[in-house]
Structures are given as C-alpha cells and as structure tokens.
ROTOR-644584 format. One record per atom (N, C-alpha, C, O): residue in three letters; residue number from 0; atom name; x, y, z. Coordinates in pm, whole numbers, plus 50000, padded with zeros to 5 digits. Atoms other than C-alpha are relative to their C-alpha. Layout:
ROTOR-644584
{atom 'Ala',NUM,'CA',{X,Y,Z}}
...
END
This chain:
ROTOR-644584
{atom 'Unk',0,'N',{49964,49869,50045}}
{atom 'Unk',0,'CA',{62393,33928,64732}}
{atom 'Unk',0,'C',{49957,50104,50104}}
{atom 'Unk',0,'O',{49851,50094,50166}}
{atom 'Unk',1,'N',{50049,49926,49897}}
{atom 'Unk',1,'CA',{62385,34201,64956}}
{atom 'Unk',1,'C',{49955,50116,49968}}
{atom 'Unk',1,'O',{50050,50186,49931}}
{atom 'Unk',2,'N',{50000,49872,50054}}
{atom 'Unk',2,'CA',{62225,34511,64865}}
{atom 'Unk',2,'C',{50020,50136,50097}}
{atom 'Unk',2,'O',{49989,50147,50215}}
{atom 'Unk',3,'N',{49918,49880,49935}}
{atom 'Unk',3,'CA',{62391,34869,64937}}
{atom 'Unk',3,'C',{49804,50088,50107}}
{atom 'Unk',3,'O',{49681,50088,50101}}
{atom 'Unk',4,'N',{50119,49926,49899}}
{atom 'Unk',4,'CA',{62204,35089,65230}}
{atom 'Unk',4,'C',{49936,50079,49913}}
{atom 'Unk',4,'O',{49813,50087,49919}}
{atom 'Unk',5,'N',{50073,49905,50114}}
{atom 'Unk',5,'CA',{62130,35324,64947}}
{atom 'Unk',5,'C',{49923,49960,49900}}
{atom 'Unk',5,'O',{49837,50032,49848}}
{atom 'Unk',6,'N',{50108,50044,50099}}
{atom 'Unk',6,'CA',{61973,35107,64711}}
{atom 'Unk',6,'C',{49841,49929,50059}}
{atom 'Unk',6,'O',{49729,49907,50013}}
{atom 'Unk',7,'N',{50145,50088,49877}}
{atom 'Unk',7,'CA',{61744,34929,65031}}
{atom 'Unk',7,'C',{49936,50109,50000}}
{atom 'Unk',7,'O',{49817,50102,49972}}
{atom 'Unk',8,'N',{50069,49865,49938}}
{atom 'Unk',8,'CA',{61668,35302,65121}}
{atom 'Unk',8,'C',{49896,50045,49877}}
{atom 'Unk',8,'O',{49785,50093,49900}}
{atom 'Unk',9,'N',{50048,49955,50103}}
{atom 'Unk',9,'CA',{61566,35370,64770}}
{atom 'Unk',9,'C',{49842,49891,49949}}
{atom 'Unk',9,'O',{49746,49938,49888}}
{atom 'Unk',10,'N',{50053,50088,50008}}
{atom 'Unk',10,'CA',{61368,35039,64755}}
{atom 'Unk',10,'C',{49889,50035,50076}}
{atom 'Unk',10,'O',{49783,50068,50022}}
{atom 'Unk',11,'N',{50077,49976,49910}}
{atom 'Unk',11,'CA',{61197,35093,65060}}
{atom 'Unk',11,'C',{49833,50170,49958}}
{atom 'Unk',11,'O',{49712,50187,49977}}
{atom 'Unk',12,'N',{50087,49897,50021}}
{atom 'Unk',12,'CA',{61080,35450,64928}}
{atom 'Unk',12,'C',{49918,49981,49885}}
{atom 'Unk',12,'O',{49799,50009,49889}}
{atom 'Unk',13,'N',{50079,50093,50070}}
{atom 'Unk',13,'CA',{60966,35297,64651}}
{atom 'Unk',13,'C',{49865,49913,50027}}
{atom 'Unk',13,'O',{49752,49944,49990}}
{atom 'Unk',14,'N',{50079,50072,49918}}
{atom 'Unk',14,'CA',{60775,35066,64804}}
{atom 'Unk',14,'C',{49887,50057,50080}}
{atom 'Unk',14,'O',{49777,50001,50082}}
{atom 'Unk',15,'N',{50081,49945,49912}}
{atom 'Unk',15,'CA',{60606,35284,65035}}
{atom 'Unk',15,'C',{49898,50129,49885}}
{atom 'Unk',15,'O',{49777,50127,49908}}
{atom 'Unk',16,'N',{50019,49949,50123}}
{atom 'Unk',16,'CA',{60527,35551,64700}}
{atom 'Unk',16,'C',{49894,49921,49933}}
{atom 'Unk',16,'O',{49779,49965,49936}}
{atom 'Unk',17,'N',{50069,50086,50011}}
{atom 'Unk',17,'CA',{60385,35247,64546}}
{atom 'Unk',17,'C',{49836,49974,50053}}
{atom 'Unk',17,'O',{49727,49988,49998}}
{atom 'Unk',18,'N',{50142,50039,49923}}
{atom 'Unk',18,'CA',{60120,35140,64800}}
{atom 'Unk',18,'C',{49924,50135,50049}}
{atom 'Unk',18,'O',{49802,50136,50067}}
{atom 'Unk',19,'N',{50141,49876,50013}}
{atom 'Unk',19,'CA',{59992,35518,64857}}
{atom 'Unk',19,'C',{49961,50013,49904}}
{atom 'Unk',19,'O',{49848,50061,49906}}
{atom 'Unk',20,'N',{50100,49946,50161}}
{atom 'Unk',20,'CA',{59900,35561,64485}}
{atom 'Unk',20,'C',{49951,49828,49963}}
{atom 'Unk',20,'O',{49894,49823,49854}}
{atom 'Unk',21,'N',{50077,50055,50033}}
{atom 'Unk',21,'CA',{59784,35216,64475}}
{atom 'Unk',21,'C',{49844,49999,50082}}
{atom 'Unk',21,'O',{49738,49946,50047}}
{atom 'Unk',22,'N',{50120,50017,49889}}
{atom 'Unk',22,'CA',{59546,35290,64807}}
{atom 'Unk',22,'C',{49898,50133,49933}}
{atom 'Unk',22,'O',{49778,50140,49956}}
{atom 'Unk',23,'N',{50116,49953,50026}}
{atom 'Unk',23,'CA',{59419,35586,64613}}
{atom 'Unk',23,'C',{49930,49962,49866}}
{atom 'Unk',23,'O',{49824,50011,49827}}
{atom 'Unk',24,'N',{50044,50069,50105}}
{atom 'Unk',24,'CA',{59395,35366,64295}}
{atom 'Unk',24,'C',{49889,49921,49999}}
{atom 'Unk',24,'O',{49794,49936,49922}}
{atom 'Unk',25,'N',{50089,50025,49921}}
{atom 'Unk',25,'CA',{59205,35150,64485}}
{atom 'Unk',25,'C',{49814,50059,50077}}
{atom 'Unk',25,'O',{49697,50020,50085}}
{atom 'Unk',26,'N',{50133,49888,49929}}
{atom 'Unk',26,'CA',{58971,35428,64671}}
{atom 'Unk',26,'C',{49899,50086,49880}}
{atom 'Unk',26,'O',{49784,50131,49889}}
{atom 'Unk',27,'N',{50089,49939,50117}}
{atom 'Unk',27,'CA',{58859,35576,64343}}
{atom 'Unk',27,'C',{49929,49904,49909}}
{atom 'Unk',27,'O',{49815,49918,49864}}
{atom 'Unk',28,'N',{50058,50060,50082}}
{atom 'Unk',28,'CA',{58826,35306,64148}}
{atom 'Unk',28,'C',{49886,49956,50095}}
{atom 'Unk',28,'O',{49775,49985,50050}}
{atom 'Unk',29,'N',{50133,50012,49953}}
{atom 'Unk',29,'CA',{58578,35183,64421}}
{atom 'Unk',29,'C',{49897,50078,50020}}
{atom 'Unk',29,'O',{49785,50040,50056}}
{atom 'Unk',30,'N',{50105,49879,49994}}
{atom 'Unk',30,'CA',{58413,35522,64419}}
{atom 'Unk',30,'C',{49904,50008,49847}}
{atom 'Unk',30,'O',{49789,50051,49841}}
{atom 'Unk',31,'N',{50034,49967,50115}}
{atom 'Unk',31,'CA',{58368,35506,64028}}
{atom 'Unk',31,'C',{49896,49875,49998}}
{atom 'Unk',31,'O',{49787,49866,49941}}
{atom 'Unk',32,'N',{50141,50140,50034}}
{atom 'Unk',32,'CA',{58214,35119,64097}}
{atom 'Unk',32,'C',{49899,50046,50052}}
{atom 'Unk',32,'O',{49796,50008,49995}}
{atom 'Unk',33,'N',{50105,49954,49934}}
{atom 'Unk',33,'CA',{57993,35281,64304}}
{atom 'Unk',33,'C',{49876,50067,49914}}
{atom 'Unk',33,'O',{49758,50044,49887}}
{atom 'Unk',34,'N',{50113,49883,50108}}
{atom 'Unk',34,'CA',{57875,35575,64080}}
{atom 'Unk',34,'C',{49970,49896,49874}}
{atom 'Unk',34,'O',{49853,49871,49845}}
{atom 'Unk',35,'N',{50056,50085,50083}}
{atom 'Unk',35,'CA',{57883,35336,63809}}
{atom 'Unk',35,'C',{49851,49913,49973}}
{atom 'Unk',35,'O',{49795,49888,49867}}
{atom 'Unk',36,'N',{50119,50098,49943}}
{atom 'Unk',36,'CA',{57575,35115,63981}}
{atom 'Unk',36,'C',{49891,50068,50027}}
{atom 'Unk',36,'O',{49783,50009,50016}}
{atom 'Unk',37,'N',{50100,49895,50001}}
{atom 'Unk',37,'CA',{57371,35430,64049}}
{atom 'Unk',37,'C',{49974,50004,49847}}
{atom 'Unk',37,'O',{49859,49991,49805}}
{atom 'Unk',38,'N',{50028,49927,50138}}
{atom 'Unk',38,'CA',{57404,35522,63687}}
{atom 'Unk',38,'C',{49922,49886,49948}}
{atom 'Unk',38,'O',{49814,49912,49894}}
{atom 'Unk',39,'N',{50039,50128,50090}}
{atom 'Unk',39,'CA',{57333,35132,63557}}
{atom 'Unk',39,'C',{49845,50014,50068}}
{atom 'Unk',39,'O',{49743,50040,50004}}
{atom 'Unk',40,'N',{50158,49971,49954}}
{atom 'Unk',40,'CA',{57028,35152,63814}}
{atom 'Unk',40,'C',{49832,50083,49957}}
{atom 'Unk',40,'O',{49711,50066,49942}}
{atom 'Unk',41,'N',{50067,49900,50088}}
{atom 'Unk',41,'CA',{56937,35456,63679}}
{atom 'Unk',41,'C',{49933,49993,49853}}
{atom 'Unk',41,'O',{49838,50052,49803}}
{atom 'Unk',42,'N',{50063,50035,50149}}
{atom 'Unk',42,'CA',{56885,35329,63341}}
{atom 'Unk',42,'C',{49911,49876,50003}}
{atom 'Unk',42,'O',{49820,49857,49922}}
{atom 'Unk',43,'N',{50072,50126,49975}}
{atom 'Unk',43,'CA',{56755,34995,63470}}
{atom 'Unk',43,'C',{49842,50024,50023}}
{atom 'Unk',43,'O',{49757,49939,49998}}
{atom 'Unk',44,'N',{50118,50011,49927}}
{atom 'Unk',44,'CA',{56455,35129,63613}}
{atom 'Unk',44,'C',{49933,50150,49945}}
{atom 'Unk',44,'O',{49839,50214,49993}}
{atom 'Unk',45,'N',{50032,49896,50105}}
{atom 'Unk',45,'CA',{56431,35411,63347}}
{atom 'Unk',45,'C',{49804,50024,50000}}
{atom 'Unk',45,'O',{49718,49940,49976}}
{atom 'Unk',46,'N',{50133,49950,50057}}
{atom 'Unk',46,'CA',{56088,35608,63321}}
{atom 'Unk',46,'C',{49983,50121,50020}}
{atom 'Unk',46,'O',{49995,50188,50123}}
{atom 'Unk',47,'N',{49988,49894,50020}}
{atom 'Unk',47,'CA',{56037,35878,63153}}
{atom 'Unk',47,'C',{49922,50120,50088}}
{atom 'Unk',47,'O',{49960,50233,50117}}
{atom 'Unk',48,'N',{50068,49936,49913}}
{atom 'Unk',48,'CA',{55767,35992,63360}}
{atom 'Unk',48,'C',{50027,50031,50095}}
{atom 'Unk',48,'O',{49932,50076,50160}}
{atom 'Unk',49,'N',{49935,49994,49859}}
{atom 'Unk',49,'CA',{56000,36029,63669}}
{atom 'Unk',49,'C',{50110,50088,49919}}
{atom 'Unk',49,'O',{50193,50126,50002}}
{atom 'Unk',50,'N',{49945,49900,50056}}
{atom 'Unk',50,'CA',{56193,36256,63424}}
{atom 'Unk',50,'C',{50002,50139,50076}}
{atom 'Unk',50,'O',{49907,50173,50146}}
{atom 'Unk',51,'N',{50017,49864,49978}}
{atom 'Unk',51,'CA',{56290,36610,63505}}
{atom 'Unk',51,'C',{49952,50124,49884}}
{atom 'Unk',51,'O',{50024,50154,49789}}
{atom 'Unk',52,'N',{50022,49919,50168}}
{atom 'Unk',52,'CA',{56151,36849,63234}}
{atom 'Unk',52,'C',{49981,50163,50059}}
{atom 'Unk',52,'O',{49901,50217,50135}}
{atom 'Unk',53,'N',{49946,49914,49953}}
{atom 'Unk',53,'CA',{56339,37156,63238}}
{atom 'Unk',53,'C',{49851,50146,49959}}
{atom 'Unk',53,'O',{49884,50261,49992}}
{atom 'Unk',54,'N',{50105,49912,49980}}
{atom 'Unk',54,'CA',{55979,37377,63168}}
{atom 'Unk',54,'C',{49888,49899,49983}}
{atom 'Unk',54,'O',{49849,49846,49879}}
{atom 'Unk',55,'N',{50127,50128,49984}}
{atom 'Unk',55,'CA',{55689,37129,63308}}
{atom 'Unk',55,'C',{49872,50055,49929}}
{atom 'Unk',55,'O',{49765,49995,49925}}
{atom 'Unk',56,'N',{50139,49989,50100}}
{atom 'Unk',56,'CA',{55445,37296,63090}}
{atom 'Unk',56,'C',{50046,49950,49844}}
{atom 'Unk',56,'O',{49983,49977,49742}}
{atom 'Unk',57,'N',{49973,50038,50155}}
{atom 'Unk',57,'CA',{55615,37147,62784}}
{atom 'Unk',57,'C',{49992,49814,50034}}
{atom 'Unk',57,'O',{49993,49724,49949}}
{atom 'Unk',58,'N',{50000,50152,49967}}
{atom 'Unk',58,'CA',{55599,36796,62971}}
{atom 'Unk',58,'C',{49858,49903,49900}}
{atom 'Unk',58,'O',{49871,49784,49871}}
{atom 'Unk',59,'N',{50075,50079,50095}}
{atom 'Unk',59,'CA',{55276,36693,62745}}
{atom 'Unk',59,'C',{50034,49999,49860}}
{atom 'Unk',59,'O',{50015,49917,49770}}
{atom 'Unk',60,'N',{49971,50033,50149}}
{atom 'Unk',60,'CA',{55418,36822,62466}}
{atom 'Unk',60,'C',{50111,49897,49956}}
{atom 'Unk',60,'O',{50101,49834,49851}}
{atom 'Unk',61,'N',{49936,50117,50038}}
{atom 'Unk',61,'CA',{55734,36585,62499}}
{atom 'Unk',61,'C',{49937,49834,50011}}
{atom 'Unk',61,'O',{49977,49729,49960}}
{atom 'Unk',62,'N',{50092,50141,50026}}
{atom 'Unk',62,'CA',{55481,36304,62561}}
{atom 'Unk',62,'C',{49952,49961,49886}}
{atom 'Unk',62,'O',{49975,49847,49845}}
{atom 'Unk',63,'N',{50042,49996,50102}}
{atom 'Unk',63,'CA',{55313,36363,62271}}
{atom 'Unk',63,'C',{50081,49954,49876}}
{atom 'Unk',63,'O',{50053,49873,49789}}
{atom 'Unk',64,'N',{49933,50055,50155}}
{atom 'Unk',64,'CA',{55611,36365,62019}}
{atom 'Unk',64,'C',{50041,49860,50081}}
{atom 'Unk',64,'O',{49985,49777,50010}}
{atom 'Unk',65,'N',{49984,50122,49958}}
{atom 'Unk',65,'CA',{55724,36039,62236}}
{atom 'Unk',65,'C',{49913,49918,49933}}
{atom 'Unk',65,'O',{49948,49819,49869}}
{atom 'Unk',66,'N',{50063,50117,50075}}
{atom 'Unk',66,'CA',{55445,35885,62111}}
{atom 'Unk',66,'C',{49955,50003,49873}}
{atom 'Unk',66,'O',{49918,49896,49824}}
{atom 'Unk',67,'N',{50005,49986,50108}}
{atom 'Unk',67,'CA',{55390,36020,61797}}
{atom 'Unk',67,'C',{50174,49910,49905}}
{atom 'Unk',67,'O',{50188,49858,49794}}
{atom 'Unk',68,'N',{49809,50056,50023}}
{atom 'Unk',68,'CA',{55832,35892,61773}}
{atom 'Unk',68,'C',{49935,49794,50000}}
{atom 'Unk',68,'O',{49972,49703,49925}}
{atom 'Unk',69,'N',{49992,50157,49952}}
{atom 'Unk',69,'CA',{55699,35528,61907}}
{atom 'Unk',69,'C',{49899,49927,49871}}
{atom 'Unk',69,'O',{49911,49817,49816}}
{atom 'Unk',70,'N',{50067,50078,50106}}
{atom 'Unk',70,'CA',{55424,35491,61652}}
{atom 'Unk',70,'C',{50013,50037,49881}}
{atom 'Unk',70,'O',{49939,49978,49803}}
{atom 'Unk',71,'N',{49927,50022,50104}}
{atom 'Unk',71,'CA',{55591,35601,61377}}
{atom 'Unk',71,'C',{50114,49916,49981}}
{atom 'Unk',71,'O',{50126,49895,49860}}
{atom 'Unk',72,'N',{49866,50113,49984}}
{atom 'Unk',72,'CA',{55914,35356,61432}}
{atom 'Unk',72,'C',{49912,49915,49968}}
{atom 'Unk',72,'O',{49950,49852,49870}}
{atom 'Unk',73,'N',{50046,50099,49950}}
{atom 'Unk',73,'CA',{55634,35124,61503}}
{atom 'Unk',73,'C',{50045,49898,50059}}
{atom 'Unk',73,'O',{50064,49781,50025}}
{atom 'Unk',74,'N',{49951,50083,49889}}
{atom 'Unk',74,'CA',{55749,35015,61793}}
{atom 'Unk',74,'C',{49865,50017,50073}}
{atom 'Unk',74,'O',{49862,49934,50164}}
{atom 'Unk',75,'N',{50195,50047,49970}}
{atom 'Unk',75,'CA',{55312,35055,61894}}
{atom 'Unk',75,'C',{49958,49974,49872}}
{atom 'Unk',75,'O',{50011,49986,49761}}
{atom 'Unk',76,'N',{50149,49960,50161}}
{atom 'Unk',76,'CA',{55004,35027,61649}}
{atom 'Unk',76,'C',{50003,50128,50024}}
{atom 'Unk',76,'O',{50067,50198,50103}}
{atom 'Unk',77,'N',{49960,49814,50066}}
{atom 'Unk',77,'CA',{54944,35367,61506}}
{atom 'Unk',77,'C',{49876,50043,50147}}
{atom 'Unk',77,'O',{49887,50145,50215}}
{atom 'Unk',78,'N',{50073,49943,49951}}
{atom 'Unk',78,'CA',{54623,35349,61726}}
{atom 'Unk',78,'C',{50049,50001,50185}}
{atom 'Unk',78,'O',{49963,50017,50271}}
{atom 'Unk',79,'N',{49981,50038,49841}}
{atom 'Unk',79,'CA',{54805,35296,62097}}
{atom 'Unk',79,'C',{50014,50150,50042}}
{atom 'Unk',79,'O',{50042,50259,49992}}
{atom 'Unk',80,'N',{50043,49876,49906}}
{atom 'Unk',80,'CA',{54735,35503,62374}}
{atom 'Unk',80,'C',{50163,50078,50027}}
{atom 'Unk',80,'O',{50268,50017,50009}}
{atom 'Unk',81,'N',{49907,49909,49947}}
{atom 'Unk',81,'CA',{54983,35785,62490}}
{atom 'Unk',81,'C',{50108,49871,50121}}
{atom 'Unk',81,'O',{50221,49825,50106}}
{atom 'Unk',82,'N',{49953,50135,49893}}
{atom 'Unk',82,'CA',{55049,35506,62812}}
{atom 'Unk',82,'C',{50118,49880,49925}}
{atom 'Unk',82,'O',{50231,49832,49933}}
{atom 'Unk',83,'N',{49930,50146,50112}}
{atom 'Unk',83,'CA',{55140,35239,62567}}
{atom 'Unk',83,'C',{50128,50075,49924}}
{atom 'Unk',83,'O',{50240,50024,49933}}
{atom 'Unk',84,'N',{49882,49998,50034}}
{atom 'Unk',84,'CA',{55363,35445,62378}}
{atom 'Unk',84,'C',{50158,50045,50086}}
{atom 'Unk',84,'O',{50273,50022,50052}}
{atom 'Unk',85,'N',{49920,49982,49854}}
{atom 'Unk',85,'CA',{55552,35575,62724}}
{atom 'Unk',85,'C',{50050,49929,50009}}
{atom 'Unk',85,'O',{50170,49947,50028}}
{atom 'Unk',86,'N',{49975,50140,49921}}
{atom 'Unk',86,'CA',{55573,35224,62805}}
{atom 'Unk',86,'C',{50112,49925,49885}}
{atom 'Unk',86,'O',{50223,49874,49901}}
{atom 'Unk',87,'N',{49878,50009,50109}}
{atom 'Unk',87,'CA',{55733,35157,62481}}
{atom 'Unk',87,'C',{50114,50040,50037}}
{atom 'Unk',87,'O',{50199,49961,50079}}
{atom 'Unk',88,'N',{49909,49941,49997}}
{atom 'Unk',88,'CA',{55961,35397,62511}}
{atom 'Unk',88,'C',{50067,50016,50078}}
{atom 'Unk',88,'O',{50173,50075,50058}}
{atom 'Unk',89,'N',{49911,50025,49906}}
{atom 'Unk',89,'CA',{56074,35332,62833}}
{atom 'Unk',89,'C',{50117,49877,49994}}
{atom 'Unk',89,'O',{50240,49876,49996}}
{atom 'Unk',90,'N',{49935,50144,50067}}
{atom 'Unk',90,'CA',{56137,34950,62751}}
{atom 'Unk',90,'C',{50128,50037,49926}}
{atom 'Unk',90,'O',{50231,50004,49986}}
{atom 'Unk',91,'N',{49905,49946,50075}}
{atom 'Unk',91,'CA',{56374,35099,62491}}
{atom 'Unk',91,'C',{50086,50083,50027}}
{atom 'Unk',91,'O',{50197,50051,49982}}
{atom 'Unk',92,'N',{49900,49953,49908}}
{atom 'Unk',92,'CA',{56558,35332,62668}}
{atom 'Unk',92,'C',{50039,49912,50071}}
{atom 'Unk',92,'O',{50162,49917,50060}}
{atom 'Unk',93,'N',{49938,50093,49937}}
{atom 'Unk',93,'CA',{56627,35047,62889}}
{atom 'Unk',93,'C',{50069,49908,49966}}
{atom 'Unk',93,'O',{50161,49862,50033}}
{atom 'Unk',94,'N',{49900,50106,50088}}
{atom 'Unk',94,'CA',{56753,34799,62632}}
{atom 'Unk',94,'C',{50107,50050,49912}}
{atom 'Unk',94,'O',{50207,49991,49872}}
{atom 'Unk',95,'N',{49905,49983,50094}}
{atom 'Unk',95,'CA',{56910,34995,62428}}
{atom 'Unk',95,'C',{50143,50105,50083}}
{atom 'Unk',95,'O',{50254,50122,50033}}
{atom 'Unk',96,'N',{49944,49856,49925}}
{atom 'Unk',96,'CA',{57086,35272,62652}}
{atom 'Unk',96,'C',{50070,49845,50117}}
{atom 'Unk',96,'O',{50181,49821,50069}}
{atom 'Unk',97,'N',{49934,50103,49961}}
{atom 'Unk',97,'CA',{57209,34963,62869}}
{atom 'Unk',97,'C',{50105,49933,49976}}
{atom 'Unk',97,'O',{50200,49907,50050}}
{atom 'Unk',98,'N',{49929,50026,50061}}
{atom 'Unk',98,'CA',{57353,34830,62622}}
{atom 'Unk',98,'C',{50131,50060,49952}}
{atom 'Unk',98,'O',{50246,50019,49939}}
{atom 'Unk',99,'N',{49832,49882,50048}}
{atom 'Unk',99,'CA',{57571,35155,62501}}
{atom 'Unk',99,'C',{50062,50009,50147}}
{atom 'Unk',99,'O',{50177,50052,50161}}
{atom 'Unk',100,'N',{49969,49918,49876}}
{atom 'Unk',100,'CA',{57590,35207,62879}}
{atom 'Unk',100,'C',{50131,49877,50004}}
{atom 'Unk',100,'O',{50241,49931,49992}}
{atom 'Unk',101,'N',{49959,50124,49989}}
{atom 'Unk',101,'CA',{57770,34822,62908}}
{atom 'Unk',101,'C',{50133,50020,49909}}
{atom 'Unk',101,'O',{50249,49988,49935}}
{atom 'Unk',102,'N',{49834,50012,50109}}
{atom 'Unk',102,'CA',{58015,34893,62597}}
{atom 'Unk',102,'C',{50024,50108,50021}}
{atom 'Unk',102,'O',{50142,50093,50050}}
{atom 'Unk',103,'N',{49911,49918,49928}}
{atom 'Unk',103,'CA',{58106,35209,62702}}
{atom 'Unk',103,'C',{50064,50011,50102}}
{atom 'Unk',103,'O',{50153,50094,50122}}
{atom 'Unk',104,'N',{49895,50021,49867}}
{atom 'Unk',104,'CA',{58233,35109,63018}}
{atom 'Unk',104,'C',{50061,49904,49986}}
{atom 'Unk',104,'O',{50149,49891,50071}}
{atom 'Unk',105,'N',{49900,50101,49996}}
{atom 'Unk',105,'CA',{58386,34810,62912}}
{atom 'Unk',105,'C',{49998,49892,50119}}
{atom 'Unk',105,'O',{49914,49915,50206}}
{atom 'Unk',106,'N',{49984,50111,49916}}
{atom 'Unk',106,'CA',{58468,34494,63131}}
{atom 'Unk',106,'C',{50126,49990,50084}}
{atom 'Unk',106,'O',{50161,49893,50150}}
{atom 'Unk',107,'N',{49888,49987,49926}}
{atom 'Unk',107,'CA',{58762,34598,63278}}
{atom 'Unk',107,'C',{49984,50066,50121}}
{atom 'Unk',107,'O',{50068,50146,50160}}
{atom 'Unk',108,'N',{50005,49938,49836}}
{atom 'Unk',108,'CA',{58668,34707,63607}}
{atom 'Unk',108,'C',{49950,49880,50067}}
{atom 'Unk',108,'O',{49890,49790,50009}}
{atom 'Unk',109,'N',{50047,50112,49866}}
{atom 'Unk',109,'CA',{58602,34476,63946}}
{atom 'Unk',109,'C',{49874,50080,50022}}
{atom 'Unk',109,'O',{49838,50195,49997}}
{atom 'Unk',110,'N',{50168,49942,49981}}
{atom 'Unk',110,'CA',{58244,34479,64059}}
{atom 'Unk',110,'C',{50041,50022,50194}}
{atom 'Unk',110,'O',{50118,49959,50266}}
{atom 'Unk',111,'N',{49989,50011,49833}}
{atom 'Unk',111,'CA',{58222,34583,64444}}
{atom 'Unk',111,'C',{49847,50003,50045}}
{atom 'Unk',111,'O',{49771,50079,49984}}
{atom 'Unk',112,'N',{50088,49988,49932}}
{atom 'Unk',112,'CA',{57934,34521,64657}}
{atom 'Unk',112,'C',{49940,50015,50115}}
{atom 'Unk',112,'O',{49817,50022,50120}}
END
C-alpha cells in the first residue's frame, strides 16, 4: 500500500509532536522521582528536633505537649522522660507518615537512580 505524500507528511509531524511531549513527559516525571526521594528521605529520617519552629521560644512548649500527646496515647509510660517521648514521636511520624506518604503516591511511577 502506498501512502499519499500528505498523509506521510502528516505522519511524520505526528511523530515528531509525539516524541517532544514524550521527552518532556519523561524530563518531569524524572524531576518529580527526584523530589519524590527528598520528600520520602525527609520523612525517613524524621526528627522533630531538626524541626523549624516558626517562634523558637514556643519550641519547649511544643515539646512539652509532644510528650504530654505520647504519654497520653501511651505510646511511653506516663513517667518517660521528655527524650523518650521525642523519640516516640519521631518513630511514629516515621511509620505512620510513610505509610500515607507510600499510598498517596501510589505505585505507578518508575524509580530513577
């Protein structure tokens, strides 16, 4: 079958259309794996104490309800130190925030490394 110059021409532009929006399909989605791996990192290695706290004179007081939060859940004993309940509460941000982090992004993306 032979196809007309006009439908090759049309093919061709096609074709060429194609592979620029797949090269920036491509270029982003590897930008998003990227940011993605910062963010997972970010939660991986979670501690609160490396936090930013937007007025650092309130930084003991969010410690405080932190651990007053950890040993009421009892996720410590009632009597654990400030440390201990930090430490808690990091752990937990890390398992659980991982987890939403994991099903909110879903499995449909390629990993790049």
């Amino acid at each position: 079958l032979a196809l007309s110059h006009e439908f090759a021409a049309d093919y061709k532009f096609l074709y060429v259309v194609g592979a620029f929006l797949a090269g920036f399909y491509f270029r982003d989605h590897r930008k998003w794996e990227m940011e993605k791996k910062v963010l997972e990192d970010r939660v991986k290695f979670f501690q609160v104490e490396e936090c930013t706290c937007a007025v650092e004179s309130d930084r003991e007081i969010v410690y405080r309800n932190i651990s007053r939060l950890m040993r009421a859940s009892k996720s410590v004993h009632k009597e654990a130190s400030q440390e201990e309940a930090l430490e808690a509460f990091n752990l937990r941000v890390r398992s659980e925030l991982m987890g939403a982090f994991k099903t909110s992004l879903g499995r449909n993306t390629f990993r790049f490394h």
